[in-house]
C-alpha positions as CSV (number, residue, x, y, z in Angstrom):
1,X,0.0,0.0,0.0
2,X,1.7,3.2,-1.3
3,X,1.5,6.6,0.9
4,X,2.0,10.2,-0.5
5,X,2.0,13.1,2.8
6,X,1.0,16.3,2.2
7,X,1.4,19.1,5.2
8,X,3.4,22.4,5.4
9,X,4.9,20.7,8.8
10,X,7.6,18.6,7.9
11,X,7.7,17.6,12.0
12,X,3.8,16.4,11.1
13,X,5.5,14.8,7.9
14,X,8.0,12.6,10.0
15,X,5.2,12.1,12.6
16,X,2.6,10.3,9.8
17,X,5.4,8.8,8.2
18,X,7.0,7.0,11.3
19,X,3.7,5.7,12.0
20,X,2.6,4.1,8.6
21,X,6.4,2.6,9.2
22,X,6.0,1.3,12.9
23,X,2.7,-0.7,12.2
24,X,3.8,-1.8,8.6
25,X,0.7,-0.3,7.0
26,X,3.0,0.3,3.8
27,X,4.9,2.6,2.0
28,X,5.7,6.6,2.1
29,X,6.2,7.2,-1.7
30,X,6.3,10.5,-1.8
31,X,5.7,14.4,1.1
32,X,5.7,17.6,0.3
33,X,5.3,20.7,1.8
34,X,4.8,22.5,-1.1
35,X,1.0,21.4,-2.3
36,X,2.1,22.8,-5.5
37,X,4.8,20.3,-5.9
38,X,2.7,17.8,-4.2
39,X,-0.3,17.9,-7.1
40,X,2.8,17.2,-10.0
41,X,4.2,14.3,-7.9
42,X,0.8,12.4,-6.5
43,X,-0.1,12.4,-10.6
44,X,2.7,10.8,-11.5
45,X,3.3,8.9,-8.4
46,X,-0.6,7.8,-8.4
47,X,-0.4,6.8,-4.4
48,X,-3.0,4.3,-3.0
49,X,-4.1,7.1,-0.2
50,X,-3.1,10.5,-0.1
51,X,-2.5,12.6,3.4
52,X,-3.3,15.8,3.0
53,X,-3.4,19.4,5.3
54,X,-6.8,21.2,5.0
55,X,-5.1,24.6,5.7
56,X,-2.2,24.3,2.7
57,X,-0.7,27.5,1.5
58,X,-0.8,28.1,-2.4
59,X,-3.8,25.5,-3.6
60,X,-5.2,24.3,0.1
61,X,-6.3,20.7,0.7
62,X,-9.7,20.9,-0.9
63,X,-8.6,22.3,-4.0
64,X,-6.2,19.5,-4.3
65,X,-8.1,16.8,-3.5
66,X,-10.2,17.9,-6.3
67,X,-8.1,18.2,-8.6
68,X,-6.6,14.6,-8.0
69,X,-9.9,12.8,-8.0
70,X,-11.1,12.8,-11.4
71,X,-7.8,11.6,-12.8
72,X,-6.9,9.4,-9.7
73,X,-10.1,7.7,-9.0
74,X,-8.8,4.6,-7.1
75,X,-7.0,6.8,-4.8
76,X,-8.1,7.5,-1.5
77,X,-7.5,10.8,0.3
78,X,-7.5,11.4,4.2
79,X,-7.5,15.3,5.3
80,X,-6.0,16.5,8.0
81,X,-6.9,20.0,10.3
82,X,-5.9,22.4,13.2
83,X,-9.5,23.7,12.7
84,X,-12.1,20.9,13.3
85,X,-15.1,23.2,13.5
86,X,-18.4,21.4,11.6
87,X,-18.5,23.8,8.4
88,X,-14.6,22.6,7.8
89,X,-15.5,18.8,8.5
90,X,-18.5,19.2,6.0
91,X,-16.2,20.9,3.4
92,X,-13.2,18.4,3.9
93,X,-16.3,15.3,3.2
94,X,-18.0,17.6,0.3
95,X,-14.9,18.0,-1.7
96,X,-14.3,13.8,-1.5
97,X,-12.0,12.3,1.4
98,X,-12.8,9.5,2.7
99,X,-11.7,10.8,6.4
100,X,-10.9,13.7,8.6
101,X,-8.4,13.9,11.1
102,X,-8.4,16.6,13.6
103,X,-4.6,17.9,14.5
104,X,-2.7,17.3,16.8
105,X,-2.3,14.6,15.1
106,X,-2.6,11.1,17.4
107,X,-1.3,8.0,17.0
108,X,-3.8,5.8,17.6
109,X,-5.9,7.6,15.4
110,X,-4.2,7.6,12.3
111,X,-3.2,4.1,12.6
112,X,-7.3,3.2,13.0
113,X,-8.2,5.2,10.2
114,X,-5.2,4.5,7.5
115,X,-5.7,0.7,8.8
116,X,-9.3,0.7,7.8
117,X,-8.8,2.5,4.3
118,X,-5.9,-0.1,3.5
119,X,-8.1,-3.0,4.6
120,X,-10.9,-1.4,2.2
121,X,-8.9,-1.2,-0.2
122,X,-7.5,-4.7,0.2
123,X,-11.0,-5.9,-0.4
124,X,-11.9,-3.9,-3.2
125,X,-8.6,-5.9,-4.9
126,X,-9.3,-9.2,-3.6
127,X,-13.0,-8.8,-5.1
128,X,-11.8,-7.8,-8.4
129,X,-9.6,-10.4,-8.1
130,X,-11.7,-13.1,-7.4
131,X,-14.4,-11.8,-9.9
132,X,-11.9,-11.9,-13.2
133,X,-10.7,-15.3,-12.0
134,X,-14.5,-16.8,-12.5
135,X,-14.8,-14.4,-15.7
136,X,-12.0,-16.3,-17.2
137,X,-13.2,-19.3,-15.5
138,X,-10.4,-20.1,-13.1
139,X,-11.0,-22.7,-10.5
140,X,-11.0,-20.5,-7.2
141,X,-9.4,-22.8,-4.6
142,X,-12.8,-23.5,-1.9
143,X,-12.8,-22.1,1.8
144,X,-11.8,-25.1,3.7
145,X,-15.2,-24.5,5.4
146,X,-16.1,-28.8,5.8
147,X,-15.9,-28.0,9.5
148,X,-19.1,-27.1,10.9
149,X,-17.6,-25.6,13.7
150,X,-15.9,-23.2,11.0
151,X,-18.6,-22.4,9.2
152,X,-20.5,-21.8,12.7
153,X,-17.4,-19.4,13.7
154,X,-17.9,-17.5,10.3
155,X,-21.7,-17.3,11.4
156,X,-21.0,-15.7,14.9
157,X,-18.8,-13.5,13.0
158,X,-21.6,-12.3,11.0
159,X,-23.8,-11.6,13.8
160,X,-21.2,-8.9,15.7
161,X,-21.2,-7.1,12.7
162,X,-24.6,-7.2,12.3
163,X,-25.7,-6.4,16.4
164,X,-22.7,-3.6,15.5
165,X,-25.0,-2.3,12.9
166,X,-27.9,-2.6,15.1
167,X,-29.7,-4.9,12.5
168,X,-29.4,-8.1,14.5
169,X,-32.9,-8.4,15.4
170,X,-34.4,-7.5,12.1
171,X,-36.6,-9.9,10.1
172,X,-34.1,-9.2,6.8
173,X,-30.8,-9.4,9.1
174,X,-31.8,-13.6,9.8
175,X,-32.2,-13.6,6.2
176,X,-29.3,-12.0,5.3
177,X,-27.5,-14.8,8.1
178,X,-29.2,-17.3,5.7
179,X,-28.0,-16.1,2.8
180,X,-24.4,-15.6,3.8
181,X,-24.5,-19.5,5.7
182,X,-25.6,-20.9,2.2
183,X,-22.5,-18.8,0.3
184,X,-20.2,-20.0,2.2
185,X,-21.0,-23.5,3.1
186,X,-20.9,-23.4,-0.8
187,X,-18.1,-21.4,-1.5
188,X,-20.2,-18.7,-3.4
189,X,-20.1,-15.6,-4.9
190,X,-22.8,-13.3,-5.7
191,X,-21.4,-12.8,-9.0
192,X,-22.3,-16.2,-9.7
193,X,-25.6,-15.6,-10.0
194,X,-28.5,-13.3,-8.9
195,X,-29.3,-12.6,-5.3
196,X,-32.9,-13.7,-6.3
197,X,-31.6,-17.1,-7.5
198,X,-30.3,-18.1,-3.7
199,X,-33.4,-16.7,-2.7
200,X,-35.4,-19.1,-5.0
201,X,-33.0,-21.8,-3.1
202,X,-34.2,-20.9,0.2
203,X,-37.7,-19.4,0.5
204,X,-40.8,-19.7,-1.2
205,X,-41.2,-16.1,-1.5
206,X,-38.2,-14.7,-3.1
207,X,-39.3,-11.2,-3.8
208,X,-40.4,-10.7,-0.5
209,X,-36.7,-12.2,1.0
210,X,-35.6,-9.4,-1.1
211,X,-37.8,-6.5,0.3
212,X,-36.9,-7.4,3.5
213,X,-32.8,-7.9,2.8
214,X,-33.0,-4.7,1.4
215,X,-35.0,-2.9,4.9
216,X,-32.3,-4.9,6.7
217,X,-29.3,-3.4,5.1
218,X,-30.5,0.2,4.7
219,X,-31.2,0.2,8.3
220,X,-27.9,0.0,8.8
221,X,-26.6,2.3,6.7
222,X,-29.4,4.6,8.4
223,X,-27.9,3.3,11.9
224,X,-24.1,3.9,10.2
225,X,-24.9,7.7,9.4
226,X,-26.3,8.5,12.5
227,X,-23.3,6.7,13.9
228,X,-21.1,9.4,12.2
229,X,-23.1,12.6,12.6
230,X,-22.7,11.5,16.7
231,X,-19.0,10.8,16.3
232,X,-17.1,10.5,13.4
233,X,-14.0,8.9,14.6
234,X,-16.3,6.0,16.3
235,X,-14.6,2.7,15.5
236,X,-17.1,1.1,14.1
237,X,-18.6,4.3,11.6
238,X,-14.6,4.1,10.2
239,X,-14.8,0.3,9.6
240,X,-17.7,-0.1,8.2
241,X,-18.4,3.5,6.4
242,X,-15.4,2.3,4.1
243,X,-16.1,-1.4,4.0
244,X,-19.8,-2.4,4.2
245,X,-21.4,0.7,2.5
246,X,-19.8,2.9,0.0
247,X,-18.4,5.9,1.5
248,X,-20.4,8.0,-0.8
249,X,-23.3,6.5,0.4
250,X,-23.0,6.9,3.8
251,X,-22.4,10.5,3.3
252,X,-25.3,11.2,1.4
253,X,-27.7,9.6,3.9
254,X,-25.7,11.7,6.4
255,X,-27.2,14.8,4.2
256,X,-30.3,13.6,4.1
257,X,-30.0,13.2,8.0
258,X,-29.2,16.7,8.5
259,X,-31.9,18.3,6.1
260,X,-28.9,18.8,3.5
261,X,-30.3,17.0,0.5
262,X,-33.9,15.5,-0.2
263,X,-33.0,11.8,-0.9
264,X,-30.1,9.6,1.3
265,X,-27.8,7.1,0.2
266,X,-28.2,4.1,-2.2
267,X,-27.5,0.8,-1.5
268,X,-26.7,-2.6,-3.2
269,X,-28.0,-5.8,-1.7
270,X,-25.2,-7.9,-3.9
271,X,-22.3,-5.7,-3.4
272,X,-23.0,-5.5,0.7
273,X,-23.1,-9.3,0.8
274,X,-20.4,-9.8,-1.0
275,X,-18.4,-7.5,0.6
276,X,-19.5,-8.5,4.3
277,X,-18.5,-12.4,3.0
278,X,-15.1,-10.9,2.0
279,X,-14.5,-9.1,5.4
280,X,-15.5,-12.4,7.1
281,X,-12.9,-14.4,5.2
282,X,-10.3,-12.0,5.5
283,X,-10.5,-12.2,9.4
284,X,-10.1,-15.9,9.7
């Protein structure tokens, strides 16, 4: 996982970049203090995440992080601030990071939040990964998941995350446990086939298994925004904001939340299964 810094501190430089060192979470390509030297580099560098200071002389944070994103749309961007007042929070998310630090900086912190955005990111590859492997119709070596006591370990699994996104004791979230027991006692993906195809498998009233997957898993991105309006550095908002939902998502429904927009965030039954399989897996 490649790093570009961005902060007109070069003692906050060496603070970030020691960190990313100490816990392994990968490699410092690239700093600058200069965000003008910075934009030239990160294009031709194309960094996995991108650190960046709100308050940059010359083109500030937002104005770079803009710039970046249409030609560097795999990368993700973090944005760091001595001023964590709400307007700046809502401008750093508005102009497309995925997170926002408040300085000082703190250790703990930034190892949470560029952990979670290198685990995403992991996920996204492993997916796409996966998913050209049964497009060119490679054998994907099966789960070694013979063991019930495995598979019932995956299943417990499933339900934390679940009682995390307080969707445990909805009628969709047992049918989403279903779903997710039948995928991987059978080593599936969703890409496989349709999500209404396991449903023909196990109910007799697929479109209805549907409606309520679908209540089930916008609940929790409903629970998830709230989540982050309350406290945006909560642990479990930064895991599963950049995980479970798409980022984008969750913002939007934050909006909507706050009377900031007149429609929340979209979800996708097959992408959230598939990903919440993926982040199962990758924890064995």
């Amino acid at each position: 996982m490649t790093f570009y810094l961005v902060d007109d501190d070069s003692s906050v430089l060496r603070v970030l970049e020691n960190i990313i060192e100490e816990y392994d979470l990968g490699e410092v390509v690239g700093k600058a203090t200069d965000s003008e030297k910075a934009l030239g580099q990160i294009l031709s560098l194309k960094p996995a995440i991108v650190v960046v200071d709100m308050l940059m002389p010359a083109i500030d944070g937002c104005a770079l992080v803009k710039t970046l994103k249409d030609d560097l749309p795999d990368t993700r961007f973090v944005m760091l601030s001595q001023v964590s007042s709400k307007n700046i929070i809502s401008k750093a998310y508005d102009c497309g990071v995925e997170f926002f630090i408040s300085k000082p900086v703190n250790q703990i912190e930034i190892r949470n939040v560029l952990g979670n955005i290198k685990e995403k990111l992991e996920m996204e590859r492993t997916f796409k990964l996966i998913e050209g492997m049964f497009n060119k119709g490679v054998k994907v070596p099966s789960a070694n998941l013979d063991n019930g006591d495995e598979l019932q370990e995956q299943i417990r699994k499933i339900r934390m995350v679940f009682s995390k996104l307080g969707i445990l004791g909805e009628k969709g979230g047992e049918d989403l446990l279903q779903i997710c027991a039948y995928m991987l006692k059978n080593n599936l993906k969703t890409f496989d086939f349709r999500v209404r195809d396991i449903c023909d498998e196990l109910c007799d009233n697929p479109k209805a298994m549907e409606q309520r997957l679908r209540r089930a898993i916008n609940r929790g991105l409903i629970n998830l925004a709230n989540l982050g309006i309350e406290d945006y550095m909560n642990e479990n908002f930064i895991r599963f904001s950049g995980t479970l939902y798409d980022f984008e998502s969750v913002k939007a429904e934050m909006d909507y939340i706050r009377g900031k927009r007149d429609s929340g965030g979209k979800i996708s039954v097959r992408k959230f299964i598939d990903n919440l399989i993926l982040m199962i897996l990758e924890t064995a």
